[in-house]
C-alpha positions in Angstrom: 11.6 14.3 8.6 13.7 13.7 11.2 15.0 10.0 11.9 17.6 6.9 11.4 18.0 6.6 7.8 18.5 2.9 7.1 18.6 1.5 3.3 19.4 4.4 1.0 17.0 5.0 -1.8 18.9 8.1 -3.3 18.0 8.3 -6.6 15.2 6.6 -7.0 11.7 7.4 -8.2 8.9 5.9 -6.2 5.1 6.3 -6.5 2.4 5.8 -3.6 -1.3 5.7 -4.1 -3.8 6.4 -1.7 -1.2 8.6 0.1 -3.6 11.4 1.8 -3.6 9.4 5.3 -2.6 6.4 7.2 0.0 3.8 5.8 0.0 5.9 2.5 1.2 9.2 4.3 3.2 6.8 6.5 5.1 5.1 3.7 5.7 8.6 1.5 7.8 10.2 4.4 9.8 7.0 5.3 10.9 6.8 1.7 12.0 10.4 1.3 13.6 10.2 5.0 15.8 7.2 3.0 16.0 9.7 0.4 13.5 8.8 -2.6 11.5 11.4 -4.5 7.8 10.9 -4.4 5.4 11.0 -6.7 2.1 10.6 -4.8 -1.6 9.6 -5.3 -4.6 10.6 -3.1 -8.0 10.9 -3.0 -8.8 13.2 -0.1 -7.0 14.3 3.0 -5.1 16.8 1.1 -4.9 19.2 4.0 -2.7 16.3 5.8 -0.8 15.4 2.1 -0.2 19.1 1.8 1.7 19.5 5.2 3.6 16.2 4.6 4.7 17.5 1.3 6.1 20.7 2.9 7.9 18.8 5.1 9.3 16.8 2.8 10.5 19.1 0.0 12.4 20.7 3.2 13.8 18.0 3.4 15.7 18.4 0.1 13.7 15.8 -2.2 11.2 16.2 -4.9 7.5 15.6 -4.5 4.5 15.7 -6.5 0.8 14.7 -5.8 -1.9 14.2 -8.0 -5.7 13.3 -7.3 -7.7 10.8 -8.7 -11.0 8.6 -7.7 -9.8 4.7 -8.9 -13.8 3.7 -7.7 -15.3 6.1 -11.2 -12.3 4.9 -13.0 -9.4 2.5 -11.7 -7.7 2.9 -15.5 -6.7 6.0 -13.4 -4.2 4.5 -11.6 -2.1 3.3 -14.9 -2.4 7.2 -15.3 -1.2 8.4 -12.7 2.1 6.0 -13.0 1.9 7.7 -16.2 2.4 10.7 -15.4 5.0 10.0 -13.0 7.6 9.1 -15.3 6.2 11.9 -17.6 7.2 14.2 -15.0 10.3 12.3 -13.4 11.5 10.1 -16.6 11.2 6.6 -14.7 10.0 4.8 -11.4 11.7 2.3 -9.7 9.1 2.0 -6.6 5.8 1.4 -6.7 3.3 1.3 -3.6 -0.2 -0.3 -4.6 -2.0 1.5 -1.3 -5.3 2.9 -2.2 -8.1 0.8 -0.9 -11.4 1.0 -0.2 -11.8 0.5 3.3 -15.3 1.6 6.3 -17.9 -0.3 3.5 -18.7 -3.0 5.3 -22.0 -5.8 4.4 -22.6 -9.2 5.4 -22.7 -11.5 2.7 -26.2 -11.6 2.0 -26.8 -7.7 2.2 -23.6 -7.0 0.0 -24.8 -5.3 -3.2 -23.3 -6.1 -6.8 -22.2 -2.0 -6.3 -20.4 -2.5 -3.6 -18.5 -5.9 -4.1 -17.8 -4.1 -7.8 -16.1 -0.9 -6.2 -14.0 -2.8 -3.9 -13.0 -4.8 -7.0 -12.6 -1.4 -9.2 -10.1 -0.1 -6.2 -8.2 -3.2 -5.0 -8.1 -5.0 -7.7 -8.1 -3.5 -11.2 -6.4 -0.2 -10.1 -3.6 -2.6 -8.3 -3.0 -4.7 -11.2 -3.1 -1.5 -13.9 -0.7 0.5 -11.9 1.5 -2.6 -11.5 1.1 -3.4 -15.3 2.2 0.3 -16.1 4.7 0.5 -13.7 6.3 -3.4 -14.7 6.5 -2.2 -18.6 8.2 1.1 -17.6 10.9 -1.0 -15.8 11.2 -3.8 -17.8 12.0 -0.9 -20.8 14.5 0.8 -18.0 16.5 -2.7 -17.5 17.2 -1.5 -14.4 14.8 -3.5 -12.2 12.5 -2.0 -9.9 10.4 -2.7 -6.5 6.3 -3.3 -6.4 4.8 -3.9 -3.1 0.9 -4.5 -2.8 -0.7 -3.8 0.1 -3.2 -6.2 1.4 -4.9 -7.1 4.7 -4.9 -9.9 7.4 -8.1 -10.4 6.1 -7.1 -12.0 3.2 -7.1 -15.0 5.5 -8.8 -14.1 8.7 -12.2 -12.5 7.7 -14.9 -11.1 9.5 -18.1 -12.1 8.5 -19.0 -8.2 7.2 -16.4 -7.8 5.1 -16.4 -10.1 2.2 -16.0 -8.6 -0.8 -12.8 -6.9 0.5 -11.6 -10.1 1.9 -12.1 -11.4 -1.8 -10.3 -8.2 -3.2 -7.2 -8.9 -0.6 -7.2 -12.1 -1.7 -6.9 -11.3 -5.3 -4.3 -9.0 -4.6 -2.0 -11.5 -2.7 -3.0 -14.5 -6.2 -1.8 -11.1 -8.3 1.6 -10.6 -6.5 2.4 -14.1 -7.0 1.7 -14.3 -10.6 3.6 -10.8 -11.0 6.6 -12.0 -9.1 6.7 -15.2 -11.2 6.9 -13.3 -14.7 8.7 -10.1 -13.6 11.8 -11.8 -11.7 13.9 -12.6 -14.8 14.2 -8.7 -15.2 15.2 -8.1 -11.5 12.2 -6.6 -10.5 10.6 -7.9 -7.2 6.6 -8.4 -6.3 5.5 -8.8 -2.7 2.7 -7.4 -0.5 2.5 -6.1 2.8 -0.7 -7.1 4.7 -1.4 -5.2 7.9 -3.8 -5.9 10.9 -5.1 -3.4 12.9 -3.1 -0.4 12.6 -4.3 2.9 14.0 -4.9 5.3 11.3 -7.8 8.1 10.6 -10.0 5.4 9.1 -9.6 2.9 11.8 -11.2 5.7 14.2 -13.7 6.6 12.0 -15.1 3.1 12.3 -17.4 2.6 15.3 -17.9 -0.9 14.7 -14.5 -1.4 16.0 -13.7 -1.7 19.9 -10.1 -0.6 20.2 -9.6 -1.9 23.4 -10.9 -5.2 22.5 -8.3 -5.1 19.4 -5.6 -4.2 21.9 -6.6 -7.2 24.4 -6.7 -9.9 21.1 -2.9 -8.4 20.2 -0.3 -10.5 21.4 1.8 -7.2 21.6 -1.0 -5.6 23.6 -1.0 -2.7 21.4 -2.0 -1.1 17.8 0.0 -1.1 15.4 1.0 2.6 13.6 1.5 3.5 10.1 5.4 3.5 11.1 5.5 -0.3 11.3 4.0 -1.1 8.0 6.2 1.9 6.7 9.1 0.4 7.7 8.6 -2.8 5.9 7.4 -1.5 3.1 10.7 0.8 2.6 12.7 -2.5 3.5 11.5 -4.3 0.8 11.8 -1.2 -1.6 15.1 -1.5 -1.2 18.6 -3.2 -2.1 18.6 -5.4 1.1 15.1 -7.1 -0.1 16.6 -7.7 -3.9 16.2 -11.7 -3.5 12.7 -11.4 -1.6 9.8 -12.0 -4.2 6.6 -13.7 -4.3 6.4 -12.8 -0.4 3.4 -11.5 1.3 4.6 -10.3 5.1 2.6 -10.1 7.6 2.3 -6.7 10.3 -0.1 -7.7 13.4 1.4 -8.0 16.5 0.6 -11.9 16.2 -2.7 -11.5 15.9 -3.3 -14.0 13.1 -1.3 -16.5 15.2 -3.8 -16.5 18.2 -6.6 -19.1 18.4 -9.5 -16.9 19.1 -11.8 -19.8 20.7 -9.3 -20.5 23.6 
């Protein structure tokens, strides 16, 4: 837990979901470094949430974790916001992370089973838990913070991947719309969408040459969970309060490359 704290986000009640690894895990210690109290989602990785959580009650803030599958049942995820302000009495922060991610088909192979569980996860359990968490702070009056996360590849596809290029997409068309409705009670909407950042599932992918990410990366490197983190606790806090309606992008420049020359 050790670091720069930047924005201070003392006080505040956020909520992460799919927080057992990667950007989740990232994001949950860079908001209690800037002093939030976590309430946090996962699915597995608890060995990895349990250490994290350690640290961070050391730390001096509150944490709670609570697991849920959002593919069985993405109503879920309006539960487990839910709970958090059963057990906290508000959120002001909401992370939309869980994702279903190493289920790749090609279009023509892709099963109505599989395109429906990447719409169970990234879609409806994104849009419940932001419904849930909009009407908790529109009751509060005292705004709040919703950041989506989404992927490069709701623009930049590969050709194995479509029903999660649909779901990112839908994700980005949902932080709009939320933005739009949810300004006039001070509460921002934007989404984070990351390229190739080096996390546990990244590695579990063999499809995926590192070094040839590395080589297409204008920055000639991964990125970590750190830099998405970052962002993410940036817009969560009072710096971003006129940034809405925003998706920002974390690649290294990758999307801006022409990969034909």
């Amino acid at each position: 837990m050790e670091g720069t704290r930047l924005g201070d986000l003392g006080g505040k009640v956020a909520v992460v979901s799919g927080a057992g690894s990667g950007i989740g895990l990232g994001t949950a210690r860079r908001l209690a470094l800037q002093g939030a109290d976590l309430f946090l989602h996962y699915r597995t990785f608890r060995p990895q949430m349990d250490e994290a959580v350690g640290e961070i009650r050391k730390s001096g803030r509150q944490v709670e974790t609570v697991a849920a599958d959002f593919a069985s049942d993405p109503g879920l995820a309006a539960a487990v916001v839910e709970e958090a302000v059963s057990r906290y009495g508000r959120v002001d922060i909401l992370v939309n992370n869980a994702a279903v991610v190493l289920k790749h088909a090609f279009l023509e192979e892709c099963s109505r089973e599989l395109f429906e569980e990447h719409m169970a996860v990234n879609v409806t359990a994104v849009f419940l838990a932001l419904q849930t968490a909009a009407r908790h702070m529109v009751a509060r009056g005292q705004g709040g913070r919703i950041i989506n996360i989404s992927s490069i590849q709701a623009r930049v596809t590969s050709e194995r991947d479509p029903a999660y290029t649909a779901a990112k997409g839908a994700v980005e068309s949902l932080t709009y719309a939320a933005a739009v409705r949810l300004g006039r009670h001070g509460i921002t909407v934007n989404a984070v969408a990351p390229g190739a950042i080096e996390v546990e599932h990244f590695a579990l992918d063999r499809s995926i040459d590192r070094n040839v990410q590395i080589e297409k990366t204008p920055m000639g490197r991964l990125g970590r969970a750190e830099d998405v983190a970052a962002l993410i606790a940036y817009l969560a806090g009072d710096e971003a309060s006129y940034i809405t309606g925003e998706v920002v992008t974390v690649d290294g420049g990758v999307t801006r490359r022409l990969s034909y020359l």
